[in-house]
N, C-alpha and C positions, 0 to 999 in steps of 0.2 A: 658270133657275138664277141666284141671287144673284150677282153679283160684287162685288171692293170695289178702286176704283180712287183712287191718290192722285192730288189735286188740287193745281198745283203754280201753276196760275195757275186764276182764278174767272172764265168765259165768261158771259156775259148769259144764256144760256138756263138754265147751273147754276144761277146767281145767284137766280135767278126760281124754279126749283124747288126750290130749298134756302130762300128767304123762303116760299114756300108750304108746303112742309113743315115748316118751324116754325111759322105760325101754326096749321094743325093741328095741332101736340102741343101746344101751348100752349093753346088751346080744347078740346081732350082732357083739362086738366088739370095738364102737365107740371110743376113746377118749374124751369124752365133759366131763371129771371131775367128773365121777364118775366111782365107782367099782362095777363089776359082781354082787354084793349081793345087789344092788342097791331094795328097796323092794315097793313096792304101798305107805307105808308109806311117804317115803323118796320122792318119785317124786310129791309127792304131797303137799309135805312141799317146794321142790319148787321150781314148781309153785305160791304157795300161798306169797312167796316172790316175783315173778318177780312179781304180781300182785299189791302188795302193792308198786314197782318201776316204773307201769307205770301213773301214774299219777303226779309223780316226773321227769318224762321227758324220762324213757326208753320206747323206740318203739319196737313194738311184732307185726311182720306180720306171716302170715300161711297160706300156703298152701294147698287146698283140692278141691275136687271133689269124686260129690255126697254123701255129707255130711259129707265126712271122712277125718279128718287132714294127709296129708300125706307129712308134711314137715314143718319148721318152722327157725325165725331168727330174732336177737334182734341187735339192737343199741342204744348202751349206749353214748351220747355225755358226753363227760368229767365237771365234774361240778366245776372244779379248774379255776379260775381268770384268769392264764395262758393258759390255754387250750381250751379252750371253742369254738377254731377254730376246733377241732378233735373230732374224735368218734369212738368207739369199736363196731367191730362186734364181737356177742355173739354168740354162743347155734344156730350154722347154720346144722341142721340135718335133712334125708330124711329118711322116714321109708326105710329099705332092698327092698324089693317089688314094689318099686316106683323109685329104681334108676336107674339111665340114661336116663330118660325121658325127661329133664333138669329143673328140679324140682328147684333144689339145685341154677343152674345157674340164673334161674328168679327170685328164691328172694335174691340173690344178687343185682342183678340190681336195683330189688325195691327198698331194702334196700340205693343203689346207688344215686336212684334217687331220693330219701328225704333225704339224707346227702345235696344234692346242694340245694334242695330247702331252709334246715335250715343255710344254709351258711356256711355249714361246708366244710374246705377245707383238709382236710386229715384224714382221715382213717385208722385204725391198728387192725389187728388182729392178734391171734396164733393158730396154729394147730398141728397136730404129724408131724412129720419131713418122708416124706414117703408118707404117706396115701394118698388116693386118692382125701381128701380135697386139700391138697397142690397141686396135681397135679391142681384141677380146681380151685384154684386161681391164680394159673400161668398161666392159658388157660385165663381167664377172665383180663390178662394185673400186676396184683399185684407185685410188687416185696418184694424179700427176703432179710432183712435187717440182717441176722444172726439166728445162731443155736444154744439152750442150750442142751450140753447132759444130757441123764439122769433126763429131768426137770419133766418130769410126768410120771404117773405109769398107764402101760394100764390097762381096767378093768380085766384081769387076773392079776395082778399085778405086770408084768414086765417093768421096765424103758423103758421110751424111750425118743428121743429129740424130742424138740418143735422148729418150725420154725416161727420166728418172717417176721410179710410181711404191707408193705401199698399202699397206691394208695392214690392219688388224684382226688378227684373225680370230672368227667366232664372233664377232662385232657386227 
């Protein structure tokens, strides 16, 4: 059975499975802001950033069973005066192997359902314009507030557009 546990500090051994399981989705394909040559180095660089962000207020849940990360997702609440009602979802990725399970869809929700508790009342992410992320945030209720062409380069390195979407959450 899946579980999905928030990370509240980043242990060496998470560290190292969450750099490994990004560079599989990123070699699968992914979109999440990096390129093909993506190397152990580089995913491990960071991590060691999101690490030193959550102690600073970004939340890192993950997904696994039997010991193995098999999916992960961040929320970043806005730290501007003006903003402090909203929060981004980050770096929502399921290993290859693990999708369709609804991996992907329950740490959304989680993710969801500590936005309401922080009193956050809206919500914003982006994704490739296409992909099968945007399909399941339009399945999960999300709407699409616009499209950039051109705005990121897949990891083979071809453009493509990003679809901007939010929710309110608890709505």
């Amino acid at each position: 059975m899946v579980q999905i546990s928030r990370l509240n500090t980043l242990g060496t051994e998470d560290a190292r499975a969450l750099a490994h399981l990004l560079i599989v989705t990123v070699q699968d394909g992914a979109s999440i802001g990096f390129m093909a040559s993506l190397d152990a180095h580089q995913a491990d660089t960071y991590w060691q950033e999101v690490a030193r962000e959550l102690p600073l207020g970004l939340h890192l849940w993950v997904a696994h069973r039997d010991g193995a990360i098999l999916g992960t997702v961040q929320l970043a609440p806005c730290g501007k005066d003006n903003g402090r009602h909203r929060g981004e979802v980050q770096k929502l990725f399921v290993h290859p192997a693990a999708r369709g399970l609804g991996i992907a869809r329950t740490l959304l929700a989680t993710l969801e359902e500590e936005a309401c508790r922080l009193g956050l009342t809206l919500l914003v992410l982006d994704t490739e314009a296409g992909s099968d992320a945007e399909r399941l945030y339009r399945r999960q209720g999300w709407q699409k507030c616009g499209e950039i062409p051109d705005y990121a380069l897949s990891p083979d390195g071809r453009p493509h557009a990003t679809a901007y979407y939010y929710k309110r959450p608890g709505a």
